[in-house]
C-alpha positions, -999 to 999 in steps of 0.1 A, spaced: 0 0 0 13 36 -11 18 55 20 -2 88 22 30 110 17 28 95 -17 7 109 -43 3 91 -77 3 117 -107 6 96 -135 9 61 -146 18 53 -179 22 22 -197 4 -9 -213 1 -43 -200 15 -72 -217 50 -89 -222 80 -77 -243 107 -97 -262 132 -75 -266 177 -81 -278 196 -76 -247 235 -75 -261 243 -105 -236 218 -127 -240 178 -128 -254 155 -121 -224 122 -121 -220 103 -90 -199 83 -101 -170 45 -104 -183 18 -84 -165 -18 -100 -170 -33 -68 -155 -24 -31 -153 -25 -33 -114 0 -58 -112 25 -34 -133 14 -4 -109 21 -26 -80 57 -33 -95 64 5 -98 51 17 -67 76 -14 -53 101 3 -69 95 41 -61 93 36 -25 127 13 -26 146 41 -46 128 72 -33 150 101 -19 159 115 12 164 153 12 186 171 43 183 206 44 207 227 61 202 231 98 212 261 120 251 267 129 238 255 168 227 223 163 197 223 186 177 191 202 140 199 200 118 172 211 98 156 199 117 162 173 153 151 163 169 188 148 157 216 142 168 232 108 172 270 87 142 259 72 112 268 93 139 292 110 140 334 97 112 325 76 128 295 50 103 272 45 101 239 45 81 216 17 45 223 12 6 205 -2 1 215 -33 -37 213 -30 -35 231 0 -15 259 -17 -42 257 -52 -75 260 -22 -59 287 -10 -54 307 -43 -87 293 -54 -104 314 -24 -85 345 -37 -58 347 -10 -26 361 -29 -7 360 9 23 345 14 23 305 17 52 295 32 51 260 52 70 266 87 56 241 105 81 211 107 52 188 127 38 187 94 64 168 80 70 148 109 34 138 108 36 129 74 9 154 58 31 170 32 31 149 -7 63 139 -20 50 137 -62 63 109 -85 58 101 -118 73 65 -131 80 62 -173 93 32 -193 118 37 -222 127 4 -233 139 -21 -206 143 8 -184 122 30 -154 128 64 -152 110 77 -118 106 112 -113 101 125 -77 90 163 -71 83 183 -42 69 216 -41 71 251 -21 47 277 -18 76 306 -18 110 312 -23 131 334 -9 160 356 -27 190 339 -31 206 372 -23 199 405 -14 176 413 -40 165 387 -64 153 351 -70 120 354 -48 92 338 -61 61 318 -52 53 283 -63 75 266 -72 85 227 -80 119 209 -73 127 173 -91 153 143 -88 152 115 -109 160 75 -106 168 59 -135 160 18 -125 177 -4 -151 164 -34 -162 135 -27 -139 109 -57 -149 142 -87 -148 172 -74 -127 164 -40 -114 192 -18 -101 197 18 -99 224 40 -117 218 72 -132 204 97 -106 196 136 -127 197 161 -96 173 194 -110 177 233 -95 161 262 -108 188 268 -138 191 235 -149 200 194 -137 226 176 -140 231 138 -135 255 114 -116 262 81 -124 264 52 -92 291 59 -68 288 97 -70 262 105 -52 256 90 -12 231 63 -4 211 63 27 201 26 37 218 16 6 190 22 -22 178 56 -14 199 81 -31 204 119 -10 198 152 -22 208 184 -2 184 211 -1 196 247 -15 186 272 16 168 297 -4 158 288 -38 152 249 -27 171 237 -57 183 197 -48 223 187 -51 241 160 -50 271 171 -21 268 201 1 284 238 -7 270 270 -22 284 304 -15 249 316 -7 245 335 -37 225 333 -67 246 319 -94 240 282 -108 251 253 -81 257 285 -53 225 281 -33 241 274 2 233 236 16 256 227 43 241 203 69 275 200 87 284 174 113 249 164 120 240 161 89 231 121 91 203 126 115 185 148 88 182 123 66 146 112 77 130 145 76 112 138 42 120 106 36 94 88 11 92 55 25 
């Protein structure tokens, strides 16, 4: 069962089996009598690869039960990840005010979507992940603000339906995405790849750094020694 921080956008493919040249040997996709059963197998596999995101916390690092850290999201107004239908009911009702989710017991109890989207090209599964933010702050003294707004990582799952294993991981910011290949990017509980969470503009990276300005790959993310306790703060699974 698809826990509720999941949200399903879009399934896409056809049920039915594949025969298709692998360059080692001929083999045979795994047949799916119903669509369900092909759903089943990618929601399997998005909450076995799904990302864990680590923001930067403040310079103190500060116990706050009942939670484990508090972070500079949720601190000096950053904001932490928000509901999208939430944010679309409130803009619906004609409220143009800020929407800026500061509440961390919202994510510790699990009420705030993490988005996917899961797409077959050939014997592959590319599964996008997304999450969203009402605002944005400048990523310097005067510019990059803006409201809604939509960050992405995506899993590439090789061989998904006979031997799947993930490699390619595209890390997306604001400007642009790049992608690393396995062994460039750290693993949390060995299948779920890490992202670290630019401070203003939310963009998601693949190591920490940023010189807290707003030029491409300079959005500051440094979750210093503490940084392996964050890992569970938006975890998918």
């Amino acid at each position: 069962m698809v826990p509720h921080s999941l949200a399903l956008l879009l399934l896409l493919a056809a049920a039915g089996a594949r025969a298709e040249w692998n360059p080692a040997e001929v083999e045979l996709e795994v047949a799916f009598e119903e669509e369900s059963e092909r759903a089943a197998a990618y929601e399997d596999l998005v909450l076995k690869y799904a990302p864990y995101l680590r923001p930067e916390p403040i310079t103190r690092s500060e116990i706050t039960p009942p939670f484990s850290l508090r972070t500079q999201e949720g601190l000096d107004d950053f904001c932490f990840p928000h509901n999208a239908s939430d944010y679309f009911r409130v803009r619906d009702a004609d409220d143009w005010s800020r929407q800026c989710n500061m509440d961390y017991a919202t994510i510790h109890a699990d009420e705030v979507p993490t988005y996917w989207h899961a797409m077959e090209c050939g014997r592959h599964l590319h599964i996008a992940y997304w999450s969203f933010y009402g605002y944005n702050h400048n990523c310097d003294c005067c510019s990059g603000e803006r409201n809604a707004w939509w960050e992405f990582l995506v899993v590439k799952v090789r061989e998904w339906s006979t031997n799947p294993h993930m490699h390619e991981v595209m890390f997306g910011q604001k400007e642009g995405w790049y992608t690393r290949i396995a062994g460039n990017y750290e693993l949390h509980d060995e299948s779920h790849p890490v992202a670290y969470v630019g401070r203003a503009g939310h963009g998601f990276y693949h190591d920490s750094g940023g010189s807290n300005t707003c030029c491409y790959y300079e959005d500051t993310r440094n979750p210093g020694r503490v940084s392996a306790l964050v890992g569970s703060l938006l975890s998918i699974c």
